[in-house]
N, C-alpha and C positions, 0 to 999 in steps of 0.2 A: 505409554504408561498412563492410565487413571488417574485424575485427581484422587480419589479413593485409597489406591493402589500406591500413591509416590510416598516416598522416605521421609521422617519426620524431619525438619531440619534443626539444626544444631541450635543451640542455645545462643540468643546475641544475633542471630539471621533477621532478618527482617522477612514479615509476610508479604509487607504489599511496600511495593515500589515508584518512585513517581517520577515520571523524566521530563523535565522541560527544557525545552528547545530555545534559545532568547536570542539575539540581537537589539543591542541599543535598548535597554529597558529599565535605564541607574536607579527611576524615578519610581517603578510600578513594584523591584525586586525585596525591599522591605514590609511591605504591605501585603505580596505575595506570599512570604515566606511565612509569616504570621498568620496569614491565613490559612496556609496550609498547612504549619503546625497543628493550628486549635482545630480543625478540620482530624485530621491522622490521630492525632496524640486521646482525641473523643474517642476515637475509636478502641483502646488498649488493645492495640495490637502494637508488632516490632515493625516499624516500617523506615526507609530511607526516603531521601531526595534527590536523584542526581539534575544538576542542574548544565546543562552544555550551554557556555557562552560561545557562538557563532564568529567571534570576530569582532566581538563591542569596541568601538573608538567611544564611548562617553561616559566612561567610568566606571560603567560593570562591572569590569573585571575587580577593578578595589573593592564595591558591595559586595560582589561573592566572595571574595577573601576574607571580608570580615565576619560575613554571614556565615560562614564555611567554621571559622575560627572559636567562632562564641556557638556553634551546635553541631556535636558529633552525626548527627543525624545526616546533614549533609556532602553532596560528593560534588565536589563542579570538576569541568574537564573547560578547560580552554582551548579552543582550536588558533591554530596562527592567522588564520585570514575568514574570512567570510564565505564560506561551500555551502551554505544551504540548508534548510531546513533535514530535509533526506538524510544527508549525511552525519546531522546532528542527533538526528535521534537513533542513527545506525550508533551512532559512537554510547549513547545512553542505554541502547539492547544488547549490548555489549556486556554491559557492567555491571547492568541490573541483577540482583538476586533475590529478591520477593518471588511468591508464585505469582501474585497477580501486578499487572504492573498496566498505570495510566498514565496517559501523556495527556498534558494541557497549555496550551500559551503562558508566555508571564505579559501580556496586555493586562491582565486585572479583567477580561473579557467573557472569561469561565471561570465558574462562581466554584471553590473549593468545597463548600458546604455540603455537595452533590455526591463528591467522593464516596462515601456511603453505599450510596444507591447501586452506584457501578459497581463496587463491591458484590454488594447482594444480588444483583444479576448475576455476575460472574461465577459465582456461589450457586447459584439455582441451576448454572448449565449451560451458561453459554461461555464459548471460547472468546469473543469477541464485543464489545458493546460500542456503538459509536454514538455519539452524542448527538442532537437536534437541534438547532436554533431555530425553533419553532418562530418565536417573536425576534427579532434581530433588530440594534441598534446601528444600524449602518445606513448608508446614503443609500438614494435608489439606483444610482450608476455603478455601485458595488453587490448589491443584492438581484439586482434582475439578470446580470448579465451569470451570476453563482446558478441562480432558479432553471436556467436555459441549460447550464453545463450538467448540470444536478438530475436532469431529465434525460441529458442524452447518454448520461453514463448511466442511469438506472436503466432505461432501454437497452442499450447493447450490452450492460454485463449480464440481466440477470438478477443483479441484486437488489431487493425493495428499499434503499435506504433514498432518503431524503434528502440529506448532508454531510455527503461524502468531504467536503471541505474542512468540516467540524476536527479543530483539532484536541479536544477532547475525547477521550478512549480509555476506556478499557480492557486488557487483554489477560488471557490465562497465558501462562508464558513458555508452557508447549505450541503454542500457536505464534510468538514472535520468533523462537527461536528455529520453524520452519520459511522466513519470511524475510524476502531481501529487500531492505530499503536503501535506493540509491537514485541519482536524477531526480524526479519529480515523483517517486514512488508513493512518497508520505498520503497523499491523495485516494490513491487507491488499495490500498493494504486492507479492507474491507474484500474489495472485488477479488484482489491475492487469496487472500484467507477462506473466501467462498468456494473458491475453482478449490480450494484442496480439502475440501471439507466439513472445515469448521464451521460451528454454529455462529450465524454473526445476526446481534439485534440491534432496537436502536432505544434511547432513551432522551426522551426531552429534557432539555437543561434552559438556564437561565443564562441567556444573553446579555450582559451590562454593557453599558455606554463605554467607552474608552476614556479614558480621564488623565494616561500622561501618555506622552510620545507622540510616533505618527504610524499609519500604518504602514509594514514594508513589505506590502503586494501591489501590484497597478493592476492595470486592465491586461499585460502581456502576459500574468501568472494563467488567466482562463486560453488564450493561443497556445502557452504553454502545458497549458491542462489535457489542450484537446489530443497534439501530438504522443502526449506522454499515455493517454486514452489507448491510442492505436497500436502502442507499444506492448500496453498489459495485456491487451487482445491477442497477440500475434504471440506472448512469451506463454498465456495460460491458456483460453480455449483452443488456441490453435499453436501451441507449440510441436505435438504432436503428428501435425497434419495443415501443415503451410501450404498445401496445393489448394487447400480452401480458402485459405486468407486473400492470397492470391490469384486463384483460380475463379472465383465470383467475380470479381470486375473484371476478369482477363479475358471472358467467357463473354458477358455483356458485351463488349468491346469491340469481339470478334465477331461474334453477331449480327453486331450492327455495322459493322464492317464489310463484311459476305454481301448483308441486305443489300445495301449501297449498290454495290459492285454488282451482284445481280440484277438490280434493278436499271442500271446503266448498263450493262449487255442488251438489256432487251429493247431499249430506246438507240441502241448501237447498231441491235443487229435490224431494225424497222428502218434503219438509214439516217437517223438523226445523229447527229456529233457531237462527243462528250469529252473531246480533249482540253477542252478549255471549260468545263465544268467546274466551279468549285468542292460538288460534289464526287467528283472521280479522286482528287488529294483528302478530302477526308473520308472516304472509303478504305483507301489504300493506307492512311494514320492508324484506323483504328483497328484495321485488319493487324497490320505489325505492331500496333499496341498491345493488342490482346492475345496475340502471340507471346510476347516478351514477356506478358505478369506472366501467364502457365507454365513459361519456361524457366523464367525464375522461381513459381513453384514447387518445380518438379528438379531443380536442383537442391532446393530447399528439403526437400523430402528425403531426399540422397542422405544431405548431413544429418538430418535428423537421427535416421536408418544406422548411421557409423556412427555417431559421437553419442549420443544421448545415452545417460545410464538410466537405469530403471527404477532409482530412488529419487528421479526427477519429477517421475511419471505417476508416484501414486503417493499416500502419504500414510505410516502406518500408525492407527491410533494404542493399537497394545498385541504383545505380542506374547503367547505360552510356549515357552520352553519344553523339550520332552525329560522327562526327571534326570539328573546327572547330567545336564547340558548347561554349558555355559556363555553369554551371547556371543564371546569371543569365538566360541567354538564355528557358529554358523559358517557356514560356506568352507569351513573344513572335512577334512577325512573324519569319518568317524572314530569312535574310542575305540581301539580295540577288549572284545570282551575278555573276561575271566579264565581262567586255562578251568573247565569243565563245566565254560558257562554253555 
């Protein structure tokens, strides 16, 4: 269905929704909140806050309780332990009911002022906005090593953005509630939202300095990064057709496996001895290496063939009913007509 097209909603709904994800943040969550009040509340529109505390040991949770208490406006959801960003803001798409709905740090690090803008993108037509730390207050041993990951995911997805990291976002909420965030997902939900369609842009925002806490990423979240990379790869461009995923380097492999081996026949059969060759064992690796990716492949293709439904496969943006049909109807019998229809 159309933004155009959807249902007014009810009186008391909120439009725009805002989900923040926090661990550990006692210090930054009143000055946030405030912020993002006078931010939303400028706007006279109906809007909420759901705020996911990840697991705080430093007192969070009593700030969002009293936060929560003194303004109907907001939702907090506390998890039992500490799961991750991913699973936080699954829990806050969840719950959301705005149409448009942004997610931002409570670091104090994304300027709520912004909100607006995202807005008005979203408005203009796109499903998706993600934010730019064009200028960034961070160390160099946290920004170069983002700049390196930042590039290799715009190369292999496909998608132009710059700061896939940025958790800053805006989304139409047709577009989250096609969208599974779970693992290290939160990262690439651009790249997600690309492979099915949606319109995804970017918008510069302001960076500030960090002022309380510390940060809770190390250098392992980009190792992390890169796996979880190979992941989105293999579930969206190639979910349909894993003999590619696997078949490119299984293929290389075998290749250069063959060569070897061929080339070692022919210094074999001129009389020269290649049993104690180094390279006769890595012919023979690569040869059944590159066997084994195709093969796993081409079992991969099997499952794909049997299990995969078709609303996996495509994503539909609006759909016209034939007059006297109802969506429940699809994929049933038809009506029976009229006795002298």
């Amino acid at each position: 269905m159309t933004a155009s097209n959807a249902p007014e909603k009810a009186a008391g709904e909120p439009e725009i929704s805002v989900v923040v994800p926090l661990f550990n943040e006692v210090e930054s969550l009143p000055i946030l909140h405030e912020q993002l009040t006078q931010s939303l509340a400028g706007m006279g529109r109906p809007y909420e806050i759901v705020f996911v505390d990840d697991g705080s040991t430093d007192g969070s949770t009593d700030r969002l309780r009293a936060i929560a208490a003194a303004d109907p406006h907001v939702h907090v959801v506390f998890f039992r332990r500490n799961f991750g960003k991913s699973p936080a803001l699954n829990a806050g798409f969840e719950r959301v009911r705005g149409r448009i709905v942004l997610t931002l740090d409570a670091d104090l690090q994304d300027d709520p002022a912004l909100i607006p803008q995202f807005v008005e993108r979203i408005e203009a037509g796109a499903d998706l906005v993600s934010g730019w730390k064009k200028k960034r207050h961070d160390p160099l041993g946290k920004t170069l090593p983002s700049k390196v990951f930042n590039f290799v995911v715009r190369k292999l997805s496909g998608v132009p953005l710059r700061d896939f990291n940025c958790g800053f976002k805006a989304y139409r909420i047709e577009c989250i509630r096609e969208l599974s965030v779970y693992g290290g997902f939160h990262r690439f939900l651009p790249v997600l939202a690309g492979e099915r369609g949606f319109r995804v842009e970017e918008l510069v925002v302001r960076h500030r300095p960090r002022e309380h806490g510390v940060s809770k990423f190390g250098v392992r979240r980009f190792f992390d990064g890169f796996l979880d990379l190979l992941t989105v790869l293999l579930v969206t461009r190639y979910r349909t057709r894993p003999l590619h995923f696997f078949g490119i380097p299984g293929s290389f492999l075998m290749a250069a496996g063959l060569g070897l081996l061929a080339y070692l026949s022919v210094l074999w059969g001129v009389g020269q001895p290649i049993g104690t060759r180094p390279l006769l064992t890595l012919g023979v690796l690569c040869t059944i290496t590159g066997f084994q990716f195709i093969g796993l492949g081409l079992v991969a293709e099997l499952l794909v063939r049997t299990t995969i439904r078709s609303s996996e496969v495509f994503s539909i943006r609006e759909e016209i009913l034939p007059r006297g049909f109802e969506a429940a109807q699809l994929g049933a019998a038809p009506p029976t007509p009229p006795p002298g229809a």
